[in-house]
N, C-alpha and C positions, 0 to 999 in steps of 0.2 A: 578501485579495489579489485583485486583477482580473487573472488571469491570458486575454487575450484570443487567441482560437483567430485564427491568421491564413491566411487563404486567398491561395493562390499567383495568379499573377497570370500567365497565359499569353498571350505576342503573338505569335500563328502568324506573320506580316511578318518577322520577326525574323532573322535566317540570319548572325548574326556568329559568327565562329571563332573562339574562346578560343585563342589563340595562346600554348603553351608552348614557347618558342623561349627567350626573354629568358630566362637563371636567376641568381636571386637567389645561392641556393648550392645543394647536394644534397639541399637539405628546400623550399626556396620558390623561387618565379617569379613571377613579374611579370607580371599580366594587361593583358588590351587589350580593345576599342581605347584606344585614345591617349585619356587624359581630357585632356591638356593645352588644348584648346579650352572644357572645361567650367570648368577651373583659371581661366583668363584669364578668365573674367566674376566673378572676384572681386580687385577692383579698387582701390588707396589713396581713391579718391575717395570712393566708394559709402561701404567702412568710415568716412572722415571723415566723409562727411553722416550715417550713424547712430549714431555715436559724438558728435557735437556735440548732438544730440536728448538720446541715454539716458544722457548724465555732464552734461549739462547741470542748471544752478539748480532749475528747475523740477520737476527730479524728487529732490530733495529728498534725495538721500543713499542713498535707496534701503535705508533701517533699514529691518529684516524687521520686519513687521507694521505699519506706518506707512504714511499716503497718498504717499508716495512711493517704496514697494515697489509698492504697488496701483499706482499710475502704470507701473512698472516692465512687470508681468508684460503688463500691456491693451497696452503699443508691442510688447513681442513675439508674443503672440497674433494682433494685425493684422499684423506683418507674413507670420505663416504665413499667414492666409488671405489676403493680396493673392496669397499666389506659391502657394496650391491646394493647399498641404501639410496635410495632416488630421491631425488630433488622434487619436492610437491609442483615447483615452476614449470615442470615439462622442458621438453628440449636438451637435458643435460645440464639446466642452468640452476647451480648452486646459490645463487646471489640476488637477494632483492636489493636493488639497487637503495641506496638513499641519499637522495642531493641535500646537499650539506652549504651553509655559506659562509664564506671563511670573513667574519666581518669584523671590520677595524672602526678605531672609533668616527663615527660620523661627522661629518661636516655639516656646519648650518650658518644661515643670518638670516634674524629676525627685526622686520619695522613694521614696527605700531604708527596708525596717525603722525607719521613720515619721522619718527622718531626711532634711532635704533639701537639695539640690542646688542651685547657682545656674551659668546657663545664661552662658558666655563666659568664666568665674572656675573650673569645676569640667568643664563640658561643652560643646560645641557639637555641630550636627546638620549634618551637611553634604551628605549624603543623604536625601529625602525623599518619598513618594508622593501621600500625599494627608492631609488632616485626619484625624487618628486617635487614638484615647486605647486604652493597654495597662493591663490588669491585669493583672502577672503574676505568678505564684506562683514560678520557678522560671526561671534562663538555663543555659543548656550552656557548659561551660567546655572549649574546645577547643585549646590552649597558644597553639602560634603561629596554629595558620589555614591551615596546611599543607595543601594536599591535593596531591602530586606524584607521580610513577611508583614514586618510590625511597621515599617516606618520605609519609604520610600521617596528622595528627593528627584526622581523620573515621574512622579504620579499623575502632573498634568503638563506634561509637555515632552514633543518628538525633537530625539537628536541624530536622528539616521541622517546620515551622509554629513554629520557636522562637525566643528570642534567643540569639546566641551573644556569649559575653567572649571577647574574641582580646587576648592583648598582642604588644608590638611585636619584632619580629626575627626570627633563625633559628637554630637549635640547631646547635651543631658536634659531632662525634666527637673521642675520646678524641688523634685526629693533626690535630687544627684543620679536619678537613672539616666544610663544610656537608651536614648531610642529604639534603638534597634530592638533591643533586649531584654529591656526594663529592670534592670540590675545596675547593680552600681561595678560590677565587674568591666573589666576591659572586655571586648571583641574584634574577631578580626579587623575590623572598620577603624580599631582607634587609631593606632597609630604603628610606625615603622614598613618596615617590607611586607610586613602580611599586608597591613592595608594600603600600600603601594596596588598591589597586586588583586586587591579585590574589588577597589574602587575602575582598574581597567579593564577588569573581567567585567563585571558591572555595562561598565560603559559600552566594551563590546558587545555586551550580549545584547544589548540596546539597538548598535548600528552606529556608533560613532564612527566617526572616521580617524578621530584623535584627541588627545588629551593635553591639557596643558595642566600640571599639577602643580597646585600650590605649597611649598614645602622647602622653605626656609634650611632645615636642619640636614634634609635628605641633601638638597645640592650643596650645601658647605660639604657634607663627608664625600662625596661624589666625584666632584667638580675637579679638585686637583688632582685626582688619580688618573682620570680622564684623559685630563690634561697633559700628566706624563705619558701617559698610553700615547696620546696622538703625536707627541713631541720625539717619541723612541722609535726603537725599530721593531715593535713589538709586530705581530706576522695577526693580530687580529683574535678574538675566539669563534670558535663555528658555531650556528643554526641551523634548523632546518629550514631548509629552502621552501617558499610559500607556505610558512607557517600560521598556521590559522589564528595563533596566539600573538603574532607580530603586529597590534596597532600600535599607531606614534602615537609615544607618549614624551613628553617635553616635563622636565622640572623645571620652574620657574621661582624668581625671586618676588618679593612682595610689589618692587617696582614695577614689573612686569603687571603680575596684576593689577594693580591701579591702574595701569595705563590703561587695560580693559576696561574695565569694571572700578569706579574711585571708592566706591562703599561697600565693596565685597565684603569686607570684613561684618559688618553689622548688617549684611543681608542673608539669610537662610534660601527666601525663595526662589525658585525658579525663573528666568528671565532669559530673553533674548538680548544679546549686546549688540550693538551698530558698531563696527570697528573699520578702518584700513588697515588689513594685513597682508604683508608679505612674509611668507616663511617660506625659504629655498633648505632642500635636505640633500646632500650627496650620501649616500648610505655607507658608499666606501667602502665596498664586498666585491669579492668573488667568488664563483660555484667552483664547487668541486665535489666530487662524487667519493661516495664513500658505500659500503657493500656490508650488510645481513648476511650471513651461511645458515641457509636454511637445508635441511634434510627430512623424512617423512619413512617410517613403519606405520602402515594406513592398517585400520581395526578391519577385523573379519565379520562380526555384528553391529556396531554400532561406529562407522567409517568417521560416519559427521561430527561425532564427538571427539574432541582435541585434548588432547594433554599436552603442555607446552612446557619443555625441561630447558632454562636459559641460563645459558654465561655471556660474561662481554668477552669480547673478544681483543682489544683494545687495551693500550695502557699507554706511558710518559713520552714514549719518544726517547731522543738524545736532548741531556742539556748539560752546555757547557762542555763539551764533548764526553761526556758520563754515559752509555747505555741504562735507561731504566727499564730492567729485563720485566720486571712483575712477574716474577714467577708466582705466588701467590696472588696478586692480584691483578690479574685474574687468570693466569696460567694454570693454574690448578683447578678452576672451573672448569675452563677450556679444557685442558685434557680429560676430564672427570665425564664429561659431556659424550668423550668421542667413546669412550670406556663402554658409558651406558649402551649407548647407541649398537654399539659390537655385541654387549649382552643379550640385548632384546635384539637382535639378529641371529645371534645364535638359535634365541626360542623358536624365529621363523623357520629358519631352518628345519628342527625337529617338527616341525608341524603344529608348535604353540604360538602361533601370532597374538598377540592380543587383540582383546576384544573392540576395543575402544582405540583410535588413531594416536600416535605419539609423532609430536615437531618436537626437533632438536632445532632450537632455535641460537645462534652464535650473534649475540647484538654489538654495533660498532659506535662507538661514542660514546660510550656508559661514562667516562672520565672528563667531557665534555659537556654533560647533562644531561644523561640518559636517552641521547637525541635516538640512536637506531631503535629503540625500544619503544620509544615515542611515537617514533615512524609507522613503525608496525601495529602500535595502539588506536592510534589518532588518525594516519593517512592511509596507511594499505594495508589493512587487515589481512593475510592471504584467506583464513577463515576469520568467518563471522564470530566476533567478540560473546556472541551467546552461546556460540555450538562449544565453547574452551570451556572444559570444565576445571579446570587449573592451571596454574604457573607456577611449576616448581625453578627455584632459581637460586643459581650457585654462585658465590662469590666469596672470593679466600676461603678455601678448606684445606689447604697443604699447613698451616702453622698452630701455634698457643699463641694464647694472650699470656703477655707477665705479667699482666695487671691482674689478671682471675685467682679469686681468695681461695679457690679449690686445686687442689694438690691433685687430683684426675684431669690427666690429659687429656683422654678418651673423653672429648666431650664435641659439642656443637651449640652455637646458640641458634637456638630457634626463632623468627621473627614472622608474626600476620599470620602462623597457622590459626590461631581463633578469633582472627577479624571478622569473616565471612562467611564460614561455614564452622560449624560446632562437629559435623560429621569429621569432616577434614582433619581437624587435630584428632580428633580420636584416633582416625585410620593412623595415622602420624605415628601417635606415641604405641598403637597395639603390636604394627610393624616392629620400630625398634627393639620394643618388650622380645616379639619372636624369632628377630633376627641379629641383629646387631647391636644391643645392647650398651649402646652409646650415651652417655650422661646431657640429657636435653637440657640446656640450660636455657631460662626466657628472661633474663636477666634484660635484654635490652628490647622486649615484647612490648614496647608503649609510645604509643604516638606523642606522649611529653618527655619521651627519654631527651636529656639535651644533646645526644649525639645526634638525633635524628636521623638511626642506620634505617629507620622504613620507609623513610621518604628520598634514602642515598642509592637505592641501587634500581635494577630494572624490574625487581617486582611492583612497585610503585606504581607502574604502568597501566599494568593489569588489575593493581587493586582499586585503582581508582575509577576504573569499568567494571565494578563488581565482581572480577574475576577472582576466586579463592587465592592463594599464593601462602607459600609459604617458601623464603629465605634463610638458606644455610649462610652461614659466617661465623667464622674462628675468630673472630673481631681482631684487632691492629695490634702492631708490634712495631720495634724500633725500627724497619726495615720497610715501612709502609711508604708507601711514595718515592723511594729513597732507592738510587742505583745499587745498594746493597740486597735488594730484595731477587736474589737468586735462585737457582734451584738444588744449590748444595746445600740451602738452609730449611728445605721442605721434609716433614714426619711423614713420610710414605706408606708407612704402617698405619696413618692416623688417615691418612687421603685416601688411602684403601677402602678404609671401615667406613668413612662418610660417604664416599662414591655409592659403596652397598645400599647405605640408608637410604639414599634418595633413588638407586635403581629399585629398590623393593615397595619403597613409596608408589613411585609412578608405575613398577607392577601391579598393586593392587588399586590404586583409581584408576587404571587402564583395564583390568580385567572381573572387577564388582558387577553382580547382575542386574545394582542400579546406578544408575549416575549420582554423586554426591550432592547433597542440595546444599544449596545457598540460603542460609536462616538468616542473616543478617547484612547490612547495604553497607556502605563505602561513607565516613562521614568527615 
């Protein structure tokens, strides 16, 4: 982690009065001076002339790791140094690197007590680290995979450095409650992807080496997809490279488990197995590298303190020889991003730097799985994930939704401003109230929304390290994903007024005479 000491910036010249007159409510106010002079040099024009460059042909779609990302990150880089803004890395170096691995499907053969397995018909690997061949003498048979407050199938036994057999589901009580819970409600543990993923989280955090999951249902749907994946010329999906979340995990058939274990089925407890195993993994990956645009207006009082304003930077590639420009998504972050950044430069300029540090942070892979933002979350922090006092984070704000019952354009949904901090949305909505006057819609404000936009973009990131956040999106249109999504179809008038919103937002959490507080966690 390049955690970079930042040095205060002092302008004896300086003699403006932090005016707490305006109040938000009995927890926030609204600082001065007036940024609205610095708001107005960001401008529909300006955004169209950079947005017809960076969703234009020639950049290629902007697939992470492709000459047309590389194109990508080089037009934002120059524009931070035409407008003097510095790269926190030092050096002149725009780009936190992020190794990415471009992984195709794995290759395996599995034999039990000299009996063997066939990989898509018996097992698939869907989790993987790197080329690896196991001998093992012996897997930990831990029932369900359980590790919760109330009920724990880890309780008397170590599986560091092991494999573990986990089968599928969750054990009830004798009145139909789930264990874990004591409800007769479902929980992550019961069943599907959640509890794919919480039973190897589990296991990790334990010290597994790897999992063998038992799960009939999952490798029927799995298995022939797989299959065609490995059989095509499919070019693979990207990870990040040593990612700390990549244990092998194996789905296996009920065959399989018996060959382990002959009474898994009617045993809950814990055991060690005696087995012969061979299991050979070819991972079937390559590295490749892929780049963050990072930039930095360091605070005058309070340097340590972060505001972190994100787009991706990223989008489709060419398919089928079609350009998918994403001028919306996420071009219109992306340029919105370079907008702000110009405005709060102008303020230095005049000798109003903000008080508190602002990253313009450009993340690569959001269309991949949030990997550059993950990067930055999870592996290299450039600041320490406690000094941020928020992530504001833009994606699609150039369009309408045709779906939205409201006949006002002039709107934005709002997403996770009152996940974390209750300050935070207030500052939110007092802003718009005095500046921009934009129709807040929280329509998709809910972690059960079935779209699940809070867990789709790169504030997700941040929220899930307690950092505040709050995501702009104009939500989807016919044009979403789709090589139609250009930038002769962008409300510039509308990208205008939202670019405002959120430079006036990060004006005031950047210049408050306290730091916003965090009342509430990440759940």
């Amino acid at each position: 982690m390049r955690f970079r000491i930042l040095t205060a910036i002092l302008f004896s010249s300086i003699t403006i009065g932090w005016s707490q007159e305006t109040k938000v409510s009995t927890t926030s106010q609204l600082a001065t001076p007036n940024p609205e002079s610095y708001a107005n040099s960001i401008t529909s024009e300006e955004l169209k002339e950079l947005l017809y460059v960076y969703a234009s042909d020639e950049f290629e779609g902007r697939l992470t790791g492709t000459k047309g990302q590389k194109m990508a990150v080089e037009f934002l880089k120059k524009h931070y140094k035409e407008q003097n803004i510095p790269s926190p890395l030092g050096n002149g170096d725009y780009f936190q690197e992020v190794p990415l691995v471009k992984q195709k499907v794995a290759k395996a053969s599995l034999d039990i007590n000299d009996k063997t397995f066939d990989i898509f018909d018996d097992f698939v690997v869907v989790n993987v680290s790197e080329n690896t061949k196991f001998d093992l003498s012996e897997v930990v048979y831990v029932g369900h995979g359980i590790d919760s407050e109330n009920y724990s199938d880890y309780k008397d036994i170590d599986v560091k450095g092991k494999f573990v057999l986990i089968k599928e589901g969750e054990p009830k009580d004798e009145q139909g409650n789930y264990l874990s819970s004591g409800t007769p409600e479902a929980t992550k543990w019961t069943n599907g992807r959640q509890a794919l993923s919480s039973k190897r989280d589990a296991a990790k955090a334990r010290g597994a080496a790897g999992i063998f999951m038992v799960n009939e249902n999952m490798l029927t749907r799995y298995a022939p997809y797989l299959k065609r994946q490995a059989n095509s010329n499919s070019e693979g999906r990207l990870r990040l490279k040593n990612n700390n979340d990549q244990t092998i995990v194996a789905l296996i058939n009920n065959e399989i488990a018996e060959a382990l274990y002959p009474d898994y089925i009617n045993n809950d407890k814990a055991k060690r197995i005696k087995a012969n195993i061979d299991f050979n993994i070819d991972d079937n990956a390559k590295t490749i590298m892929s780049e963050n645009v990072v930039a930095l207006i360091e605070g005058s009082e309070y340097p340590e303190e972060i505001i972190v304003i994100s787009a991706h930077l990223d989008h489709e590639g060419v398919k089928d020889g079609k350009v998918y420009n994403g001028a919306d998504d996420d071009g219109s972050g992306s340029v919105a991003l370079l907008e702000i950044a110009e405005a709060f430069q102008e303020a230095v300029k005049d000798g109003n730097r903000p008080k508190r540090s602002i990253l313009f942070l450009h993340v690569t892979g959001e269309e991949k799985g949030l990997l550059g933002s993950k990067h930055y979350t999870d592996n290299d922090p450039i600041f320490p994930l406690e000094n941020t006092v928020a992530n504001l984070n833009i994606d699609m704000i150039g369009r309408t939704d045709p779906k939205r019952k409201s006949d006002n354009r002039n709107y934005i949904y709002l997403i996770g401003s009152d996940k974390l901090s209750t300050e935070l949305h207030e500052v939110s909505e007092a802003v718009n109230s005095k500046y921009t006057q934009i129709e807040l819609d929280y329509t998709y404000n809910d972690e059960n929304d079935p779209n699940r936009f809070y867990y789709r973009s790169d504030h997700y990131n941040f929220a899930k390290n307690n950092v505040p956040v709050i995501f702009y999106f104009n939500g989807t249109h016919d044009d979403y994903h789709r090589p139609t999504d250009t930038p002769d179809k962008i409300e510039y008038d509308l990208l205008e007024n939202r670019t405002k919103l959120v430079f006036h937002t990060a004006w005031e959490l950047a210049n408050r005479p306290e730091r916003i507080v965090v009342d509430k966690t990440f759940n």
